[in-house]
Biotite code that builds the C-alpha atoms (Angstrom):
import biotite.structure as struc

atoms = struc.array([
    struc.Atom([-25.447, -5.445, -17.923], chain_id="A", res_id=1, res_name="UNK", atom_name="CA", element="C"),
    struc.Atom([-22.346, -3.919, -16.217], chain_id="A", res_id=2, res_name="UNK", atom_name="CA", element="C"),
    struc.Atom([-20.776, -5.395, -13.827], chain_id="A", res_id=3, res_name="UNK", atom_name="CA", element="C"),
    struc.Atom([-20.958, -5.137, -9.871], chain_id="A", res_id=4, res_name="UNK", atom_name="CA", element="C"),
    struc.Atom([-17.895, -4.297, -7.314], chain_id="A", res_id=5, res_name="UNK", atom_name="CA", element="C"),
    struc.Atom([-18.469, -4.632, -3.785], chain_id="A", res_id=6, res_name="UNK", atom_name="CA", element="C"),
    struc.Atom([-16.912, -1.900, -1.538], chain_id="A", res_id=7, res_name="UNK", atom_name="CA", element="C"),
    struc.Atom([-17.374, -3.758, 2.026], chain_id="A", res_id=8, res_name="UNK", atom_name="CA", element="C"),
    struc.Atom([-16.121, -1.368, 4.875], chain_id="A", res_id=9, res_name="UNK", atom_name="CA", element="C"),
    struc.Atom([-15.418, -2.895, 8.655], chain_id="A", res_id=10, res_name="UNK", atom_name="CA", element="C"),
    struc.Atom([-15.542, -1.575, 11.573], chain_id="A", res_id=11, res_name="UNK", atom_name="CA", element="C"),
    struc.Atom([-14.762, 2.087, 12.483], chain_id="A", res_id=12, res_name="UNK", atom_name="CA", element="C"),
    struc.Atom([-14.433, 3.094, 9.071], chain_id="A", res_id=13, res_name="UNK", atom_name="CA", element="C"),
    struc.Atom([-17.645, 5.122, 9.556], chain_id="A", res_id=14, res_name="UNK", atom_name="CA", element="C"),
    struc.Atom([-15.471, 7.313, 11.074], chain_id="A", res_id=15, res_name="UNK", atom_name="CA", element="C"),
    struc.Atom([-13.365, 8.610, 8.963], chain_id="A", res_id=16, res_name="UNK", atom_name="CA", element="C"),
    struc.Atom([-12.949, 11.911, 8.808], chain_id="A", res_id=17, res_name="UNK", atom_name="CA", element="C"),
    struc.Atom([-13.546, 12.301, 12.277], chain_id="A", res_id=18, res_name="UNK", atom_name="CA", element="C"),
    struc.Atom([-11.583, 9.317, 14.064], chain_id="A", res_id=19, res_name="UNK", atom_name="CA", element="C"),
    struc.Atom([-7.605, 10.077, 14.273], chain_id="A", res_id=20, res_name="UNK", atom_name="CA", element="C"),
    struc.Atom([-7.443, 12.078, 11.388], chain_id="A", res_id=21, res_name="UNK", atom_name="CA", element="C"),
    struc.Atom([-3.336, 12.291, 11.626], chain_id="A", res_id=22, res_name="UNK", atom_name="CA", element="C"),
    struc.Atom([-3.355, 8.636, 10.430], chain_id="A", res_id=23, res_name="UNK", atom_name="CA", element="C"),
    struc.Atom([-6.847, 8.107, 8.681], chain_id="A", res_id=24, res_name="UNK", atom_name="CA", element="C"),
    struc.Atom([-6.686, 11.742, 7.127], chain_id="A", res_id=25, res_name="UNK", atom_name="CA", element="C"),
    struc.Atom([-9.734, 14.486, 6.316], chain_id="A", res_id=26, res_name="UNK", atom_name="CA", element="C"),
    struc.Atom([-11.536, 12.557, 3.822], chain_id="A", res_id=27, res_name="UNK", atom_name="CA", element="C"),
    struc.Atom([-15.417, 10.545, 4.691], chain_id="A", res_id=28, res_name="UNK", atom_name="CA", element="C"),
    struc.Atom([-16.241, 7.428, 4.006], chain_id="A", res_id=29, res_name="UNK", atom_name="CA", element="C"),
    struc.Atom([-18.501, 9.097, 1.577], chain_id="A", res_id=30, res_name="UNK", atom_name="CA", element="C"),
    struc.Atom([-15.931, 10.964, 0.178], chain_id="A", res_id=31, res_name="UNK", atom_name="CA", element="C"),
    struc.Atom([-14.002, 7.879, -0.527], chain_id="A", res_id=32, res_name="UNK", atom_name="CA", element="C"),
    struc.Atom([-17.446, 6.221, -1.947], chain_id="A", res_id=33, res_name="UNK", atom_name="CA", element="C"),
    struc.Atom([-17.984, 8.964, -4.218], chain_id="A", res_id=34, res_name="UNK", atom_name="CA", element="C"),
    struc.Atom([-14.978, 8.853, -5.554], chain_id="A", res_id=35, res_name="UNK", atom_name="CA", element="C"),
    struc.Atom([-14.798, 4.924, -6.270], chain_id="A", res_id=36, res_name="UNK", atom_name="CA", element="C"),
    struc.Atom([-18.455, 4.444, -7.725], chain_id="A", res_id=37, res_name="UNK", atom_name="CA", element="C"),
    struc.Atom([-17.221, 7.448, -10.045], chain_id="A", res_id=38, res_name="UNK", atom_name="CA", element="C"),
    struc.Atom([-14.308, 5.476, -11.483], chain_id="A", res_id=39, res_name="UNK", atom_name="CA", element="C"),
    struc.Atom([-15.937, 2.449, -11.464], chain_id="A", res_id=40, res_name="UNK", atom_name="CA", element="C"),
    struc.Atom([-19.271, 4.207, -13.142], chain_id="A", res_id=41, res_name="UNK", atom_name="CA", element="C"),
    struc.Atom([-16.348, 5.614, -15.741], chain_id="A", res_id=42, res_name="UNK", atom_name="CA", element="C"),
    struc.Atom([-15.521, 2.130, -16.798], chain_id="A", res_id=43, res_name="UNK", atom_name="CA", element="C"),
    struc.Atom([-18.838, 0.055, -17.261], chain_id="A", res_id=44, res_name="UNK", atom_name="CA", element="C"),
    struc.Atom([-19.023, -0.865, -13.640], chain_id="A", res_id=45, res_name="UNK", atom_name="CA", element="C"),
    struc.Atom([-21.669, -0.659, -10.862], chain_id="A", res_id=46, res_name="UNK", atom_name="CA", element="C"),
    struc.Atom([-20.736, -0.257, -7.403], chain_id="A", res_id=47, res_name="UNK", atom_name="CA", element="C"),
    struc.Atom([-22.149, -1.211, -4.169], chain_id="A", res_id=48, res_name="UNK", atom_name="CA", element="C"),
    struc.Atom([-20.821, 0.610, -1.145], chain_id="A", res_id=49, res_name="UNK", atom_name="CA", element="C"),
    struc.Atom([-21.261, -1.512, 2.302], chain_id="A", res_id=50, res_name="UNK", atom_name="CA", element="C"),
    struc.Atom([-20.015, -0.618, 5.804], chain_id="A", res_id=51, res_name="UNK", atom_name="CA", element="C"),
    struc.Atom([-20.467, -2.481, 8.887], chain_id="A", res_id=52, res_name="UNK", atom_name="CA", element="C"),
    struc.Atom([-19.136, -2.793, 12.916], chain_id="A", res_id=53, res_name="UNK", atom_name="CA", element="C"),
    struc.Atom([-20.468, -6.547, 12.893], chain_id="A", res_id=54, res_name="UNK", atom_name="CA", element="C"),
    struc.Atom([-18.582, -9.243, 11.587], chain_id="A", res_id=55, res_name="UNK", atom_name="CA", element="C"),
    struc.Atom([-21.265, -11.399, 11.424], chain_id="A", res_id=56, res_name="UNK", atom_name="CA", element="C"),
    struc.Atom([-22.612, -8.408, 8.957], chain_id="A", res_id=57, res_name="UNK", atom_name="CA", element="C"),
    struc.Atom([-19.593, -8.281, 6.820], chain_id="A", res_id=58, res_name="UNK", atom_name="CA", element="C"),
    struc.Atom([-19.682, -12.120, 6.665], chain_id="A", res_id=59, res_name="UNK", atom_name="CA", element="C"),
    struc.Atom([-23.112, -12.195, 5.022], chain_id="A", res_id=60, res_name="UNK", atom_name="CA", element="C"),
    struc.Atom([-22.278, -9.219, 2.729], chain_id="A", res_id=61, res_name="UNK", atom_name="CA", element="C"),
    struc.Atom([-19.470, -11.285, 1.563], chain_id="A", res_id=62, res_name="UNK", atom_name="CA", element="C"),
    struc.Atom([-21.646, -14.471, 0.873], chain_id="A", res_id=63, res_name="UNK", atom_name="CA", element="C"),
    struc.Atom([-24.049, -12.042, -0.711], chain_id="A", res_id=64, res_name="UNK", atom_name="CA", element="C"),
    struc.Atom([-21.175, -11.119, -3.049], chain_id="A", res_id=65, res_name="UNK", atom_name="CA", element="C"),
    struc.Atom([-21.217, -14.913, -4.315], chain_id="A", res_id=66, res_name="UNK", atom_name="CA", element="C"),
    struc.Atom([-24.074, -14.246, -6.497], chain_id="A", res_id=67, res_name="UNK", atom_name="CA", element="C"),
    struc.Atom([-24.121, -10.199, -7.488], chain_id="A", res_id=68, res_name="UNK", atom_name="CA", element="C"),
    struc.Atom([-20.358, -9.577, -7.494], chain_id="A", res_id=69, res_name="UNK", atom_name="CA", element="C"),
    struc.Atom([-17.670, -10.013, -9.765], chain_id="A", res_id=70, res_name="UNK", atom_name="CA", element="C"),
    struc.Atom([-14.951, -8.561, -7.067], chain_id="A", res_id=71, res_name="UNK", atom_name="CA", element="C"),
    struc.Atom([-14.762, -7.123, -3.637], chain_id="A", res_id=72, res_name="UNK", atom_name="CA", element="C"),
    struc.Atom([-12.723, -4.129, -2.576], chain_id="A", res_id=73, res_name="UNK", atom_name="CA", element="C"),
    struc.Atom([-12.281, -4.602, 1.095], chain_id="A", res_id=74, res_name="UNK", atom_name="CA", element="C"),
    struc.Atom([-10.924, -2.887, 4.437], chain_id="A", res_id=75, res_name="UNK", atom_name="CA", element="C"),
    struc.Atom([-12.016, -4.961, 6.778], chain_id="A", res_id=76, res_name="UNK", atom_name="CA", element="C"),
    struc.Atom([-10.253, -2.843, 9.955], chain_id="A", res_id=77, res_name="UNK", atom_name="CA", element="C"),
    struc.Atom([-9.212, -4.468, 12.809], chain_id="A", res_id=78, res_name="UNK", atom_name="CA", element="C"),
    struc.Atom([-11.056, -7.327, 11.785], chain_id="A", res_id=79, res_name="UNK", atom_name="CA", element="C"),
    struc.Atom([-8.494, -8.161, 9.618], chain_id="A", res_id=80, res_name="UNK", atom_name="CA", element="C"),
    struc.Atom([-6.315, -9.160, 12.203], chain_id="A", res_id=81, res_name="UNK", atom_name="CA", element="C"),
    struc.Atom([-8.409, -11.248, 13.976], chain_id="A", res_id=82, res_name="UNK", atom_name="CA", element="C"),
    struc.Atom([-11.588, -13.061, 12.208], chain_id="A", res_id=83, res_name="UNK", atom_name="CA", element="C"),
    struc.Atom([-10.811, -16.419, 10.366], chain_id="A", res_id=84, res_name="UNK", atom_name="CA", element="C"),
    struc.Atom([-14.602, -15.897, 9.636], chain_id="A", res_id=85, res_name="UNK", atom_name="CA", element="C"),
    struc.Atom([-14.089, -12.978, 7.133], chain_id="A", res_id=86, res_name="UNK", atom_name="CA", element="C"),
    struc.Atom([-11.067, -15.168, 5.462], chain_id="A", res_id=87, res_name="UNK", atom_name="CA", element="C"),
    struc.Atom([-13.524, -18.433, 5.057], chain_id="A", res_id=88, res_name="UNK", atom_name="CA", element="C"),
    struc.Atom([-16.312, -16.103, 3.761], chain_id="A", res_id=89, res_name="UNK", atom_name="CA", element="C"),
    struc.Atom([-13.560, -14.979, 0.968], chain_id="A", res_id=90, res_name="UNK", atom_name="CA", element="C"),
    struc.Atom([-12.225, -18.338, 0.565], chain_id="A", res_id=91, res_name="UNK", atom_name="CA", element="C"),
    struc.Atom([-15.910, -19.662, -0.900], chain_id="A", res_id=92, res_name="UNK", atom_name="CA", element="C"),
    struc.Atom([-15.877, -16.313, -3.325], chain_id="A", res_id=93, res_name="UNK", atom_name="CA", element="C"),
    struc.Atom([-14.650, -16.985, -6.655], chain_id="A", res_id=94, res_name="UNK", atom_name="CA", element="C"),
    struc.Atom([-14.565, -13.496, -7.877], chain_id="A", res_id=95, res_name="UNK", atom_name="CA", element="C"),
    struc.Atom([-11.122, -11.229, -7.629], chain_id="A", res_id=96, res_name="UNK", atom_name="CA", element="C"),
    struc.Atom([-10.932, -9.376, -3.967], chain_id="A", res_id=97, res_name="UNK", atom_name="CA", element="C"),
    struc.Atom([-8.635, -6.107, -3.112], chain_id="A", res_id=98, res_name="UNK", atom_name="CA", element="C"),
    struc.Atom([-7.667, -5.625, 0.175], chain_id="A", res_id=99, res_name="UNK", atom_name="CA", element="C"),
    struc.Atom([-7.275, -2.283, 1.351], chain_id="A", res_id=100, res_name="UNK", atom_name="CA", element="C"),
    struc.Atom([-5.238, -0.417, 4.257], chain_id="A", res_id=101, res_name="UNK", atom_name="CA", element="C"),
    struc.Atom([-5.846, 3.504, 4.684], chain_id="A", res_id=102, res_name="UNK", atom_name="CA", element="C"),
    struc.Atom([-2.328, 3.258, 6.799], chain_id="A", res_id=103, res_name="UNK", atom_name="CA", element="C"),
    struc.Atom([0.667, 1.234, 7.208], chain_id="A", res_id=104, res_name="UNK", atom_name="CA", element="C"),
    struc.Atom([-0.457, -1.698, 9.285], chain_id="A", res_id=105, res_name="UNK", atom_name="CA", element="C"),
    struc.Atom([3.465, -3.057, 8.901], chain_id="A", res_id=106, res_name="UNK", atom_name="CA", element="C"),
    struc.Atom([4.736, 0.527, 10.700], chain_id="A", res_id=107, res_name="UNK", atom_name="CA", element="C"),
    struc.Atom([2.016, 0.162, 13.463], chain_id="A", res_id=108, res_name="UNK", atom_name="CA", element="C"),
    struc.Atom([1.912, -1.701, 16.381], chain_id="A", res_id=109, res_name="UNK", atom_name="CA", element="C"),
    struc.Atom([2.604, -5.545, 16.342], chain_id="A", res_id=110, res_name="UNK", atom_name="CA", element="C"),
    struc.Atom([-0.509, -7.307, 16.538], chain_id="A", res_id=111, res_name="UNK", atom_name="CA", element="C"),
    struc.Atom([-1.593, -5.343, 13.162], chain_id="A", res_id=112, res_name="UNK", atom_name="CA", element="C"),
    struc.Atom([1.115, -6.650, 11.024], chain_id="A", res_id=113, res_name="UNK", atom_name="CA", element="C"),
    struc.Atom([-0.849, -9.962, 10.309], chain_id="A", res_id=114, res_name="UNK", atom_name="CA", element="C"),
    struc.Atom([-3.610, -10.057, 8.175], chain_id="A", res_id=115, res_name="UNK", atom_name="CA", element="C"),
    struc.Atom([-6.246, -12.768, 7.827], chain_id="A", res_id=116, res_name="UNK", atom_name="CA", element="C"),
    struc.Atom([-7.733, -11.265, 4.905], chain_id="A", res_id=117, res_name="UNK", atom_name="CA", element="C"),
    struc.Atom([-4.554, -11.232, 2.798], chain_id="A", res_id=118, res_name="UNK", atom_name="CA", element="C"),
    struc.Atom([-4.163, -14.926, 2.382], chain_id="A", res_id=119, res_name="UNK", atom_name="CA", element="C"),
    struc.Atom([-6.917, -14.698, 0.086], chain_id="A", res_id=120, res_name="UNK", atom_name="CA", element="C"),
    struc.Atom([-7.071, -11.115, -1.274], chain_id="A", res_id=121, res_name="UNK", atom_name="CA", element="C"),
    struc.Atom([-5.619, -11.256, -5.302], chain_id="A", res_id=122, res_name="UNK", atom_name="CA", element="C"),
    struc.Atom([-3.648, -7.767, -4.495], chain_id="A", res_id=123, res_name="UNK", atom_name="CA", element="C"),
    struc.Atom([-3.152, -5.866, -1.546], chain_id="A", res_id=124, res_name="UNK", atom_name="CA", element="C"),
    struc.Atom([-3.048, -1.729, -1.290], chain_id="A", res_id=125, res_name="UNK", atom_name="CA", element="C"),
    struc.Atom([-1.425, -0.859, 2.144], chain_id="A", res_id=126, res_name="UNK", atom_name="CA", element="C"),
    struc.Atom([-0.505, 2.706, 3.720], chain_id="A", res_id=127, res_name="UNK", atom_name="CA", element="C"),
    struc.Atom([-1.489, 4.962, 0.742], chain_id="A", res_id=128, res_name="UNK", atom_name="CA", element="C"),
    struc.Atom([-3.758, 6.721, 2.905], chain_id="A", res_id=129, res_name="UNK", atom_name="CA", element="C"),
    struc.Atom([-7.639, 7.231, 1.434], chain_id="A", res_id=130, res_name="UNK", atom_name="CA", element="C"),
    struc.Atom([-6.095, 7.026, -2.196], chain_id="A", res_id=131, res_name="UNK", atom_name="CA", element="C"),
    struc.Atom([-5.586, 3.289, -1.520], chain_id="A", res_id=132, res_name="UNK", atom_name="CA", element="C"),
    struc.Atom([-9.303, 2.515, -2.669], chain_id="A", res_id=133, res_name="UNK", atom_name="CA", element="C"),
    struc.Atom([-8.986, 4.281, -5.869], chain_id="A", res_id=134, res_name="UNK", atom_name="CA", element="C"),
    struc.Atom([-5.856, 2.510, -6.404], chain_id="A", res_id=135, res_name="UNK", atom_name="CA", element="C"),
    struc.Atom([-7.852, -0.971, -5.967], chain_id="A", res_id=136, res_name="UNK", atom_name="CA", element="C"),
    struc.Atom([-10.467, 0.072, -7.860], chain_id="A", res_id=137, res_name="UNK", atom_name="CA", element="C"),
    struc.Atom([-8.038, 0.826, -10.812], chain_id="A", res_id=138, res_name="UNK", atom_name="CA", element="C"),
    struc.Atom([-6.982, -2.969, -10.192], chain_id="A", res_id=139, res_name="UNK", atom_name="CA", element="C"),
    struc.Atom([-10.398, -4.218, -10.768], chain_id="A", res_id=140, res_name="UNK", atom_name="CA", element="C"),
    struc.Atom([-11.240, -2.140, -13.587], chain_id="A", res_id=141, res_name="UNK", atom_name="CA", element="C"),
    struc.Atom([-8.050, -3.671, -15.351], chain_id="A", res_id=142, res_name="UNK", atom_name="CA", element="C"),
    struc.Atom([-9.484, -7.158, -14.201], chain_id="A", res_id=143, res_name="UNK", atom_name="CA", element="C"),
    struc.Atom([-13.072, -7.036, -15.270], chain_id="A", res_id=144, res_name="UNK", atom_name="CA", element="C"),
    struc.Atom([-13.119, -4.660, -18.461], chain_id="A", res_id=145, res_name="UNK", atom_name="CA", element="C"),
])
């Protein structure tokens, strides 16, 4: 049985493509799918692709995770600058987690230099644009296989 990485998406990242393509870039969300479940697919690995605007939503993806995941690739948006929800949700996961950031939240404004998320993410991929994702999946595959 091979194993299973989440790819949880928060909120906005529906949109790209289409929302502020000078710092998100061309690429779709299903682009950047496509792309991951084919690496992952390379190596012995399923992937699950997830995308939601709720929190609530991305919280109960990530307890789903618990039980069908062996790591989580996550962007959680601006959510990762605000929701102590999506950290304790990570915190009860056992399994490695990725963060990922399409753009350089450190060369952006303030408020987006902190990230919840990254107090409990195992490695972090930050302002390598869409590429980012493949980059984390690379992590994984050198964690799980």
């Amino acid at each position: 049985m091979s194993k299973t990485v989440f790819l949880i998406n928060g909120p906005n990242l529906n949109l790209l493509g289409k929302r502020e393509p000078e710092i998100y870039g061309a690429d779709t969300l299903d682009d950047v799918t496509a792309r991951c479940a084919a690496l992952a697919d390379a190596h012995g690995l399923r992937l699950e692709a997830m995308q939601s605007n709720s929190e609530g939503a991305l919280v109960d993806i990530i307890h789903k995770a618990r039980d069908a995941a062996a790591a989580i690739v996550i962007n959680p948006g601006a959510y990762s600058h605000t929701s102590i929800a999506i950290l304790d949700a990570l915190q009860a996961y056992e399994g490695v987690v990725i963060e990922v950031h399409i753009s350089n939240i450190h060369k952006r404004e303030a408020f987006r230099h902190h990230s919840f998320v990254s107090q409990r993410a195992d490695g972090i991929v930050i302002g390598m644009g869409v590429e980012g994702y493949e980059l984390a999946m690379r992590r994984v595959v050198s964690v799980l296989t």
